[in-house]
C-alpha positions in Angstrom: -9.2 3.2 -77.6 -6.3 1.1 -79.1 -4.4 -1.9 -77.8 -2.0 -1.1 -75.4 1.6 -2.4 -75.9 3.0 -4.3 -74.0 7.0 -3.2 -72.8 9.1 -4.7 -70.3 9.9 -2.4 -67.4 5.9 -2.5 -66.6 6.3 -6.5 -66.5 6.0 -8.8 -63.5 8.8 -11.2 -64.7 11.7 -8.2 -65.2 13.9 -8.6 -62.8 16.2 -6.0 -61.5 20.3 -7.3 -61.3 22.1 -4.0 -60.5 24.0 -0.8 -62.4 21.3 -0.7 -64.9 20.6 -4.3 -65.5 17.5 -6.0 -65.8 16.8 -9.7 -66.8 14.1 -11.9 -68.3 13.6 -15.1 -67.0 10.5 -16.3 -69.0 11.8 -17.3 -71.9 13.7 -20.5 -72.6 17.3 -18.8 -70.8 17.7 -15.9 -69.1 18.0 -12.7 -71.5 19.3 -9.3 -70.1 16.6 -6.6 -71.6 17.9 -3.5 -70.3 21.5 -2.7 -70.0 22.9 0.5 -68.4 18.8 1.2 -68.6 19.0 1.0 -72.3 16.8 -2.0 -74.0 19.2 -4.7 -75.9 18.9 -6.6 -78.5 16.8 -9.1 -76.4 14.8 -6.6 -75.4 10.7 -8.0 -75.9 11.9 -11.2 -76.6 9.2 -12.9 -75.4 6.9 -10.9 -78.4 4.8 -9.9 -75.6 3.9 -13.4 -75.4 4.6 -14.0 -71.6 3.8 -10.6 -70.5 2.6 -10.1 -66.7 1.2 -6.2 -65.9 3.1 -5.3 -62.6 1.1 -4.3 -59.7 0.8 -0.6 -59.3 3.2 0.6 -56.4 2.6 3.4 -53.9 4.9 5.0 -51.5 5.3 4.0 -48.2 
């Protein structure tokens, strides 16, 4: 099997703001990474570098 990529919406650190909007606070400023749930220009900024894998969520 391959390496794995890592993206952001399965990362610990993303953090949701509202409408569509998701920020990175791992690197050296806040970033948005997803606007309108589309990846920016910011998205991955991080290079993978500070990656976190999310725990898996189950329904209540």
């Amino acid at each position: 099997m391959g390496k794995r990529m890592a993206i952001c919406e399965f990362c610990k650190n993303l953090i949701e703001i509202g409408d569509g909007d998701f920020i990175c606070c791992e690197c050296e400023e806040p970033a948005v990474v997803i606007s309108n749930y589309k990846s920016t220009n910011d998205y991955l900024k991080c290079s993978s570098r500070k990656y976190r894998k999310a725990g898996v969520r189950k329904c209540p």
